[in-house]
N, C-alpha and C positions, 0 to 999 in steps of 0.2 A: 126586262127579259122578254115580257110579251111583246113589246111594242118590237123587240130587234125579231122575233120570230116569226111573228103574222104580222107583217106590216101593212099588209092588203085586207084584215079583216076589219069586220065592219066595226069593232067595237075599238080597233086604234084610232081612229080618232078623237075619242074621250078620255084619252091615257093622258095626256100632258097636263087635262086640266083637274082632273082626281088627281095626279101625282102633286097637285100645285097643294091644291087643297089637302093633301096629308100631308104635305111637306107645312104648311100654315101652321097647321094644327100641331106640331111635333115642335114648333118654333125655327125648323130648321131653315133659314131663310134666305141661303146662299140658292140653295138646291129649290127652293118654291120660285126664287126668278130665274132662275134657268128653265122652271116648267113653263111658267107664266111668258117669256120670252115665245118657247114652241105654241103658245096658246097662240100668240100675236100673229105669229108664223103663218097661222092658220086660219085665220078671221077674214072675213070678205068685206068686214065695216071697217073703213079706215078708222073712225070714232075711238070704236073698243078697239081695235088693233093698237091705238095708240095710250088708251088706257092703259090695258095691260102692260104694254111695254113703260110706261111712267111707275105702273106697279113694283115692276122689276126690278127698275131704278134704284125704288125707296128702298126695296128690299135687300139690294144688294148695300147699300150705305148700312142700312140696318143689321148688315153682315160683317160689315167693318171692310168691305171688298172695295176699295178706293180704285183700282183699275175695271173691273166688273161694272159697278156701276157708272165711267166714265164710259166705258162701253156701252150700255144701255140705255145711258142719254143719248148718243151719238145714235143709236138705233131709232129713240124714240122720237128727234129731229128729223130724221134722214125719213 
């Protein structure tokens, strides 16, 4: 809700990757690669940009999300 309502404040850009990290920690791991995905989104290091999105990947396998994370390979290739 914060992120849809101040999208220009200073503290959105830290929302995707606490959401990553509570989603982690809750197990809930569909939802931490969808955060970790906008992390990627956001990174200036192709490196970690590609980390993250390999994160995502695993995550989504580990979700049982068989289209998800074919999608997030494709991302993390691309």
């Amino acid at each position: 809700d914060f992120r849809r309502r101040y999208p220009s404040h200073p503290l959105a850009a830290d929302v995707p990757a606490r959401l990553a990290a509570a989603y982690l920690e809750l197990k809930d791991w569909g939802r931490a690669a969808m955060e970790l995905d906008r992390v990627a989104e956001g990174l200036t290091d192709p490196a970690a940009a590609r980390d993250a999105r390999w994160q995502a990947a695993e995550l989504q396998a580990k979700a049982g999300d068989r289209a998800a994370e074919q999608r997030a390979l494709e991302r993390y290739l691309a």
